[in-house]
C-alpha positions in Angstrom: 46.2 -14.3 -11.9 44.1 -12.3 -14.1 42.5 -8.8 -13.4 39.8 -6.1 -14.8 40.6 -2.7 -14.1 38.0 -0.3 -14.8 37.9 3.7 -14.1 34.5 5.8 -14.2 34.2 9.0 -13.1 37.5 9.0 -12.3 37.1 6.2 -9.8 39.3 3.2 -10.9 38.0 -0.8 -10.0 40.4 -3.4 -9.6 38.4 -7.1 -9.5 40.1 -10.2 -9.8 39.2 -12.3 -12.6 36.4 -14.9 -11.4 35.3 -12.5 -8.5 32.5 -11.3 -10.4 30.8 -14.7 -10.5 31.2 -15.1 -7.1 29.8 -11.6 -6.1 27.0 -12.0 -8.4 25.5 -15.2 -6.2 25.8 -13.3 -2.7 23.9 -10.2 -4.9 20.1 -10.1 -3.0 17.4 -11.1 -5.6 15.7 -8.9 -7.6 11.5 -8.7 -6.6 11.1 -7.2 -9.7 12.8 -9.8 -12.3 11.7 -13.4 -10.7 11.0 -14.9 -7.7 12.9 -14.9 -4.8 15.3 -17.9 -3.9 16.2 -16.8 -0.5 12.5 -17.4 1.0 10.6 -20.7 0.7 7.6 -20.2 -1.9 4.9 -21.6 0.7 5.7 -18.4 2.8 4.3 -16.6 -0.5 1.3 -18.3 -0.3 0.6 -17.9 3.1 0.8 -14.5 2.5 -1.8 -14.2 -0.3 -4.2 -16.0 1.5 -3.9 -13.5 4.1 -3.9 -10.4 2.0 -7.1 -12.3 0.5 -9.1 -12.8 3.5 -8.2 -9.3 4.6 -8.8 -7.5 1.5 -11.7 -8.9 1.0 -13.4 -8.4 4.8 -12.1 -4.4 4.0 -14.0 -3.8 0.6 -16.7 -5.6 1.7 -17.5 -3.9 4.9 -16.5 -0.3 4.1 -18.6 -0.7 0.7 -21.5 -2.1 3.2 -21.1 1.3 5.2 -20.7 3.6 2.5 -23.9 1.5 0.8 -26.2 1.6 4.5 -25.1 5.8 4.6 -26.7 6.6 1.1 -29.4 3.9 1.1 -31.1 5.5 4.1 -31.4 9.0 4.4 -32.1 9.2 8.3 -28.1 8.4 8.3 -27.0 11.1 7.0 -26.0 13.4 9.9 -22.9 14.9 9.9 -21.2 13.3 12.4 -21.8 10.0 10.3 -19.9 11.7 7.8 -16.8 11.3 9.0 -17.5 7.4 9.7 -18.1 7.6 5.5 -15.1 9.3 5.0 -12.9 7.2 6.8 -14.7 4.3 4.6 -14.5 5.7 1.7 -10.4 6.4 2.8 -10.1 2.8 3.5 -11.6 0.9 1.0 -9.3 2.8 -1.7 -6.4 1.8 0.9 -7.5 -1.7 0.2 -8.4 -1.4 -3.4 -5.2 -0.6 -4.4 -2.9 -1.6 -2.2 -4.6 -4.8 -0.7 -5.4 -5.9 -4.2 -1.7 -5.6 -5.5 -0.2 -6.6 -2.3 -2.6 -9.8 -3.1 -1.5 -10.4 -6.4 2.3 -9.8 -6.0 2.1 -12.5 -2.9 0.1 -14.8 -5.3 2.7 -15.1 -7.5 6.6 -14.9 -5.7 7.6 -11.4 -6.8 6.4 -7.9 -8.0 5.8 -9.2 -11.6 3.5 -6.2 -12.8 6.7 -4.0 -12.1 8.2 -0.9 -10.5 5.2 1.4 -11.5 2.5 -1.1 -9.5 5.0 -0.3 -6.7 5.4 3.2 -6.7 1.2 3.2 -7.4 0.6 1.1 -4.4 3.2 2.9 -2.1 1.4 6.2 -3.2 -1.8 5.2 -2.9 -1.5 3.4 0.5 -0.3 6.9 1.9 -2.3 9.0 0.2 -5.7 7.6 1.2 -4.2 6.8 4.9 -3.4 10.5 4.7 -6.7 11.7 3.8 -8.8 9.6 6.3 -6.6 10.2 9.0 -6.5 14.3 8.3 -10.5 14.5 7.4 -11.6 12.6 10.2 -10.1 15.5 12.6 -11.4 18.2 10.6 -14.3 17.1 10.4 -14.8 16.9 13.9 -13.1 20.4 14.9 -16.3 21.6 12.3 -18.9 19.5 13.9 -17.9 20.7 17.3 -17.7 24.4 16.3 -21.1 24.2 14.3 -22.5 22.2 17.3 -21.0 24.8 20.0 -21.9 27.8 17.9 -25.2 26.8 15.7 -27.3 27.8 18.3 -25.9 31.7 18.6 -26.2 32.2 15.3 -29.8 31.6 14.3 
């Protein structure tokens, strides 16, 4: 029987001859080289559709409420502001990561590769972060100006 030894690091690797092969088909699939074999292609689909339909419904409401707060001026109170921010938060949560989610599901894998993924992954956190910290904030100084406005005129 035949056998590859191999040392790195100091570490030595004894693999029978054929083994490799066999490993190599029980390896997980890569979601960055191809599609993957393990998971019916239909369950792909299904998923785009849905990352469509939601994506969609997202950019196109939260551009409707950013659109209805600077169209009309009577919106702009404060307190609406923190309705704006959250849509502004959220449609950038869908514009990237809905929109790549989307396109990845569309076609079986992560074909536009691991720097869409680190984007997305970012992105999604980073504009989650932001609307869920402002709104807060925003309302700790709406309550403050609201509790203390009148004392200081």
């Amino acid at each position: 029987m035949d056998t590859v030894s191999l040392s790195v690091n100091g570490v030595s690797y004894t693999e029978a001859a054929g083994a490799g092969a066999a490993a190599a088909a029980d390896e997980p699939d890569d979601p960055f080289s191809g599609p993957i074999r393990s998971l019916a292609p239909w369950n792909f689909t299904v998923l785009a559709v849905l990352m469509f339909v939601v994506t969609s419904l997202s950019l196109s409401e939260n551009f409707l409420v950013m659109f209805v707060t600077f169209r009309f001026k009577q919106l702009r109170q404060p307190l609406n502001y923190i309705i704006v921010n959250l849509a502004i938060a959220d449609f950038l949560v869908s514009l990237t990561g809905g929109l790549i989610s989307f396109m990845t599901n569309a076609r079986g894998y992560f074909f536009l590769g691991t720097w869409a993924c680190v984007l997305e992954g970012f992105a999604v956190t980073y504009f989650g972060k932001c609307g869920a910290e402002g709104t807060p904030a925003s309302a700790v100084f709406q309550g403050r100006s609201k509790l203390f406005g009148g004392l200081m005129q």
